[in-house]
MIBA-681798 format. One line per field, with one value per residue (C-alpha): residue in one letter; x, y, z. Coordinates in pm, 1 decimal. Each point is the difference from the previous one (the first is absolute). Example, Ala and Ser with C-alpha at 12.3 -4.5 7.8 and 13.67 -1.06 7.14 Angstrom:
// MIBA-681798
rest <- (a,s) $
X <- (1230.0,137.0) $
Y <- (-450.0,344.0) $
Z <- (780.0,-66.0) $
This chain:
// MIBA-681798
rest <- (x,x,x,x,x,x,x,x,x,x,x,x,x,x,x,x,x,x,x,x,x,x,x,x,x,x,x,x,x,x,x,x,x,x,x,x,x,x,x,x,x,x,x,x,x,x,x,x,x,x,x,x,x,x,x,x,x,x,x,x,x,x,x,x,x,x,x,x,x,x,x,x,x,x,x,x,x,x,x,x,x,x,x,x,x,x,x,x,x,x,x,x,x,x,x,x,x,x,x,x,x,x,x,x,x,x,x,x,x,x,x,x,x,x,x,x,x,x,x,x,x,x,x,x,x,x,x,x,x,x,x,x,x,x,x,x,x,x,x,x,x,x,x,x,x,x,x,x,x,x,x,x,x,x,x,x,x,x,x,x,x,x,x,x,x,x,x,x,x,x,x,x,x,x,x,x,x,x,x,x,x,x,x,x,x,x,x,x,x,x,x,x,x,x,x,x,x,x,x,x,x,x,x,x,x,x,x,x,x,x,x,x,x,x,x,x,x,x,x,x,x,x,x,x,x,x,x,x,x,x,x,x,x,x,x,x,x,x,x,x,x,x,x,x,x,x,x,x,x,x,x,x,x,x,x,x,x,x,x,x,x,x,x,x,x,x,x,x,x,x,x,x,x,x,x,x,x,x,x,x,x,x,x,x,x,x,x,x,x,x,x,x,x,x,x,x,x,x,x,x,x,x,x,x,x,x,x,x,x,x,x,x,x,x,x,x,x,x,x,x,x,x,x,x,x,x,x,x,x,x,x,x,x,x,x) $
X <- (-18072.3,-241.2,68.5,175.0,240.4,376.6,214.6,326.1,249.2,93.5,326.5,74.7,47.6,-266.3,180.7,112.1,-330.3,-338.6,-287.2,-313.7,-329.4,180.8,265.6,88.7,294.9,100.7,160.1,5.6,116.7,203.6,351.1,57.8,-299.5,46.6,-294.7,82.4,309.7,95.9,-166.2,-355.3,39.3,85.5,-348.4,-217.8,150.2,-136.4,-417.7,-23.7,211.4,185.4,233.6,98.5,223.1,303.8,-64.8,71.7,401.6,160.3,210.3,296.5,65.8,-29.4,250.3,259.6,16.4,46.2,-134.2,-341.9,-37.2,32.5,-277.6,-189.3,-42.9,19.8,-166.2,88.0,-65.8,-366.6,-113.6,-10.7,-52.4,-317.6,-255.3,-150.5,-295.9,216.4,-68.8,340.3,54.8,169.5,190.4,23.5,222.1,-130.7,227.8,-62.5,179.9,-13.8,302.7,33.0,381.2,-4.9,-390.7,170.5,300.9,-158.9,-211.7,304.5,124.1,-300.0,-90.3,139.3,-212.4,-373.0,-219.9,-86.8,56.8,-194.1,-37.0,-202.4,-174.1,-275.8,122.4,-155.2,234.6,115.4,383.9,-19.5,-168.5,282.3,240.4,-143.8,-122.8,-362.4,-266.1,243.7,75.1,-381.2,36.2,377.5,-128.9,256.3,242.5,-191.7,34.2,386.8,41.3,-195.8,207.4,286.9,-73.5,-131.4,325.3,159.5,-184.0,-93.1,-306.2,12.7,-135.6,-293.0,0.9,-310.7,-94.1,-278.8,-194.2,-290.7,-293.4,6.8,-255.9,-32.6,-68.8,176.0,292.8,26.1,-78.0,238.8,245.9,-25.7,-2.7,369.0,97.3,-141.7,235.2,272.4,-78.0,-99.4,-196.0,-224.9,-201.8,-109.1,-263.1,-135.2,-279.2,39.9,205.9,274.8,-206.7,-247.8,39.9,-112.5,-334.1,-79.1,-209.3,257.0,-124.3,-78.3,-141.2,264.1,225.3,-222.7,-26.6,398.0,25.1,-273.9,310.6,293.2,213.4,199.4,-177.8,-134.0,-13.8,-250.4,70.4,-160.1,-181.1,45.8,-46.8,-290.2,-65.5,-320.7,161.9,264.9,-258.3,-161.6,307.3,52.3,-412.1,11.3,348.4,50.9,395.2,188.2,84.0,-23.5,253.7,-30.7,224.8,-169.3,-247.0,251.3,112.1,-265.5,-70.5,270.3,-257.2,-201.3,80.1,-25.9,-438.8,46.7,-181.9,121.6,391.6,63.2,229.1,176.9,137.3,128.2,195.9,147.8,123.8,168.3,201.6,130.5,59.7,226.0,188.8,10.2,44.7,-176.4,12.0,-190.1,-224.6,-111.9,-51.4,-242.5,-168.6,-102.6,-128.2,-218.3,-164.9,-53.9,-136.6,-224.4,-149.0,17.1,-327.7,10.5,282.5,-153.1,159.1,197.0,171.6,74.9,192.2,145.9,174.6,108.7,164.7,250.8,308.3,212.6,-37.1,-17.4,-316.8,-161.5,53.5,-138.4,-282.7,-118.8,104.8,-251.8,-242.8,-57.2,304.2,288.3,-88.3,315.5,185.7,264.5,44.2,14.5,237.1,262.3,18.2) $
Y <- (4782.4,-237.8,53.4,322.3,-212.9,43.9,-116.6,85.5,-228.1,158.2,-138.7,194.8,296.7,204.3,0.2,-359.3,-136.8,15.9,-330.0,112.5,-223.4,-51.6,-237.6,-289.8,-272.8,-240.1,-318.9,-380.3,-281.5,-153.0,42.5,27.3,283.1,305.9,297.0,279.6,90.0,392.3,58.2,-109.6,144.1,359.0,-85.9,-39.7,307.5,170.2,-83.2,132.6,-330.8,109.5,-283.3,-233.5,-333.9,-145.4,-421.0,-216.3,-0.5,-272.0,215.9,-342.9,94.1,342.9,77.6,-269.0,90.3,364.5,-228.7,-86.2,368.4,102.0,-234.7,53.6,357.6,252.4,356.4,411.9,298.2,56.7,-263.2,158.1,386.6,146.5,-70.3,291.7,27.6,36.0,-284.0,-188.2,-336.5,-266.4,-323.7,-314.4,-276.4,-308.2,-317.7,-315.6,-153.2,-193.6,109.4,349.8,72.0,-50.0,200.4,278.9,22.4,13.1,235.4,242.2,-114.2,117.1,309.3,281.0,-46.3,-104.1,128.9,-319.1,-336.3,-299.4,-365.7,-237.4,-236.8,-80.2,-177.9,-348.7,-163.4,-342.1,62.0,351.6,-176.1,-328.0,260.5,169.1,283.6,165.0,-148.8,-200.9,269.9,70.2,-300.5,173.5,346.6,37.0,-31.6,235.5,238.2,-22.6,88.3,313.1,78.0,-42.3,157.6,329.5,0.7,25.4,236.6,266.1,164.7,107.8,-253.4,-234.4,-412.1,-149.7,-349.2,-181.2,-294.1,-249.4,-46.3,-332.7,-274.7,136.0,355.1,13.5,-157.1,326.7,205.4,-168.4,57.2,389.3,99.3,-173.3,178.0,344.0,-32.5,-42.5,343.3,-79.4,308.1,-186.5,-286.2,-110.1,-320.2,-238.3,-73.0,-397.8,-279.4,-183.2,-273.2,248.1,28.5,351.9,-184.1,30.2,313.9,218.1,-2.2,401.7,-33.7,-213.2,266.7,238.2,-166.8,18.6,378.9,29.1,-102.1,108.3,306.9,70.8,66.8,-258.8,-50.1,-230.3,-225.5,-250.4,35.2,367.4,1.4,272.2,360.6,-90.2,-303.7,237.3,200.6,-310.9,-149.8,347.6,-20.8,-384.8,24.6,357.5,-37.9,297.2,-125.9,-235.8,-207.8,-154.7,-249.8,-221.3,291.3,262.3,-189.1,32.4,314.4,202.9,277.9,-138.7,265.4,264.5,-144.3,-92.3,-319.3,-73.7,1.8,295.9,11.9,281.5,-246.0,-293.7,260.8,136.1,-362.9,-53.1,357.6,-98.2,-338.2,150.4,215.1,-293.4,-326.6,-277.8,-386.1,5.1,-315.8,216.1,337.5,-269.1,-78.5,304.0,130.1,-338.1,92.9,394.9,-64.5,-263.3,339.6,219.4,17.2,-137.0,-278.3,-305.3,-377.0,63.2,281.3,-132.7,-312.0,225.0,194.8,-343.1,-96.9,315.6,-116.1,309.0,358.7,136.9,-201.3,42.4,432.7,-113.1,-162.1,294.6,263.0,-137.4,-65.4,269.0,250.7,100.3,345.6,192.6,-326.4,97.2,339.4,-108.2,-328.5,281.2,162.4) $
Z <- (-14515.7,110.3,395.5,99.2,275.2,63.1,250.2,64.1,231.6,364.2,-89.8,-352.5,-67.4,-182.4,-366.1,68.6,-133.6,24.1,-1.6,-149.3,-130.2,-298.3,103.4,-211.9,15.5,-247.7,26.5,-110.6,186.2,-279.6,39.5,-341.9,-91.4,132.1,-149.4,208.1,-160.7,-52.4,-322.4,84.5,403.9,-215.6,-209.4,325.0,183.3,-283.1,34.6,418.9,152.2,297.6,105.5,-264.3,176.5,-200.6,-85.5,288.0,83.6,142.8,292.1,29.0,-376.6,-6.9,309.3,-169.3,-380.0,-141.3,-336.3,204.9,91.3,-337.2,-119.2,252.5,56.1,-277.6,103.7,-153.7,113.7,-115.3,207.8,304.2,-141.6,36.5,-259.0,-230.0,180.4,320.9,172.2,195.0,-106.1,204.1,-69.3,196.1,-4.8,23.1,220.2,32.2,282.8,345.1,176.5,181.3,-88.7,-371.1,-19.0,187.1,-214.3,-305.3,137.3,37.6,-381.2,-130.0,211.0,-174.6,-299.3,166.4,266.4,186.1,4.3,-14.0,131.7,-190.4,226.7,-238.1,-280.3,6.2,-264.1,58.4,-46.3,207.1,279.5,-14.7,19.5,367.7,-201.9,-75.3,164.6,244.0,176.0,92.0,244.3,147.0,92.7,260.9,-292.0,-195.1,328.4,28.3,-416.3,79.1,264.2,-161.3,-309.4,180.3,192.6,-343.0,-186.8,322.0,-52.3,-332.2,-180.1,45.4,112.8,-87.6,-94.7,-223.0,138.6,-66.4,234.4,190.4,-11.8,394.5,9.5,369.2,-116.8,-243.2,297.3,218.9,-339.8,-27.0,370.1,44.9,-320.3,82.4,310.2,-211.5,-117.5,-298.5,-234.6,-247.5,-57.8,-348.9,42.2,-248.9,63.1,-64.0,160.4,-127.5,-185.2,-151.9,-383.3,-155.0,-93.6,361.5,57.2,291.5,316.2,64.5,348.8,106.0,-75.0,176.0,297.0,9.4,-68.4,300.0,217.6,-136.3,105.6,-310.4,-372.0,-87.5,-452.2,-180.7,-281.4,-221.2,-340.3,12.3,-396.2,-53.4,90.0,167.7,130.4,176.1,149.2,117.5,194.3,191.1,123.0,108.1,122.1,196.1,-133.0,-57.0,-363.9,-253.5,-185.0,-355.3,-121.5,-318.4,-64.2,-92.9,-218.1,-299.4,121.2,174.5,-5.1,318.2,203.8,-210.3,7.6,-360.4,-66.0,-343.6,-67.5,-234.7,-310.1,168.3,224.0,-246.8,-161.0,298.7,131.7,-343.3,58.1,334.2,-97.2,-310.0,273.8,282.5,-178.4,156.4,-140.2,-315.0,141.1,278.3,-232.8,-181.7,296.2,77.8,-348.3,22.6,316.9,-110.2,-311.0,149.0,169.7,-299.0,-229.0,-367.0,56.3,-211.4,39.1,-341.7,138.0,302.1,-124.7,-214.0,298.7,172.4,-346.9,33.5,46.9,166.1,97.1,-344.3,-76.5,295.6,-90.8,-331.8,114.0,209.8,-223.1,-303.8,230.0,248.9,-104.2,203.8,169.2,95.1,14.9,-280.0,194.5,335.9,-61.6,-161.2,385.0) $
């Protein structure tokens, strides 16, 4: 551990789940991508993550279809065990979502299986901001307010409400922003520390996000470029936030939290054993053995094309198996 720093919500009960420094969340704001599904989530609660988020949901479809809630949301009953080394890992469900009923409904939906859920008020895609969603709502916090409310109403205090934002090209406008929401009652606040126009190029402003946690009354997390051990240990000293969050980082190396600095073989081969056991779309299993074994040492160009030629799920266990071997994969996959 890099900071020894845990918080736990007033509002949850001690088992319910616990926010330390290592706190990470992954999402993309295409609809139709979606990397923090079950097998990779299982992956990341292995190397010291405490709260791992589900992709983005779209709460109109999930509280209408049984079909979109089956897409959506897969989870087991490891998820939200205890890991070896004891530690109590959490799972959050991410909405996306601009009206107060529908957030609060799927709130209740998805309850039984998370410990909290989430609004997304940071996403700064084009389509999610047409539709009143993502970084819309950081100009409708009295909206924002009332889908707190109504989602804390739902779920009672067993569970957390928290929401994910960008900074503002105003600082006080973000102030203005989290005092009406920590009214609402709300328990968390992740920031990013860039506005809505800011590509990842764009170094994230830490002091900005500083300045906010300075103010604020609830917890207060830090995101943006949170891709390095010493990076992580960074954003904690110019940021005073109770936690970190990683969202392209953990991708090549889902060992971030666990201060590893180069993505280990141990962990390729572990992703292809969950992804055997939960089945994701093979175009997304590929995207994430491109990003880890961007992190791994001794991947050469050749080999690399060579793993975006596979065509399926049996290449792809190929492919790993002659070049870094399969562990305990053929044992565990039989459980």
């Amino acid at each position: 551990m890099l900071l020894n720093l845990v918080f736990t919500p007033s509002s949850i009960t001690p088992d319910a789940m616990v926010v330390q420094y290592t706190y990470w969340h992954l999402w993309c704001g295409k609809k139709d991508r979606s990397y923090s599904k079950l097998p990779f989530r299982l992956l990341a609660r292995e190397y010291n993550t405490d709260i791992t988020y589900t992709p983005m949901i779209l709460a109109h479809e999930f509280i209408r279809s049984s079909v979109a809630r089956d897409s959506d949301f897969t989870t087991c009953e490891l998820e939200r065990q205890r890991t070896p080394d004891g530690r109590q890992h959490a799972l959050v469900a991410q909405f996306a979502s601009s009206d107060p009923t529908e957030f609060a409904r799927a709130a209740e939906l998805i309850a039984p299986w998370v410990d909290g859920v989430d609004l997304n008020c940071g996403c700064p895609q084009s389509w999610a901001i047409k539709e009143g969603i993502g970084c819309s709502l950081m100009q409708r916090p009295e909206v924002v307010a009332e889908m707190v409310k109504s989602a804390k109403a739902r779920l009672g205090p067993s569970k957390t409400v928290s929401v994910k934002i960008r900074i503002s090209k105003d600082i006080s406008e973000t102030q203005r922003w989290i005092r009406v929401v920590e009214a609402a009652g709300v328990n968390f606040i992740t920031i990013h520390g860039r506005t809505k126009s800011q590509r990842s190029s764009t170094p994230p402003d830490y002091e900005a996000i500083r300045s906010l946690i300075a103010g604020a009354k609830v917890p207060i997390l830090a995101n943006g470029d949170a891709n390095h051990p010493s990076v992580l240990a960074e954003i904690i000293t110019k940021t005073c936030a109770a936690g970190t969050m990683s969202a392209r980082g953990i991708l090549e190396n889902p060992t971030v939290f666990a201060s590893l600095a180069v993505t280990p073989v141990e962990s390729v081969q572990k992703f292809m054993k969950y992804a055997v056991k939960h089945p994701i779309p093979f175009p997304l299993l590929l995207h994430h053995l491109s990003e880890m074994s961007a992190g791994v040492k001794g991947m050469n160009k050749k080999e690399k094309s060579r793993l975006m030629a596979c065509r399926d799920l049996f290449d792809a266990i190929d492919f790993v198996e002659e070049k870094w071997g399969l562990g305990d994969f053929h044992d565990q996959t039989k459980t």
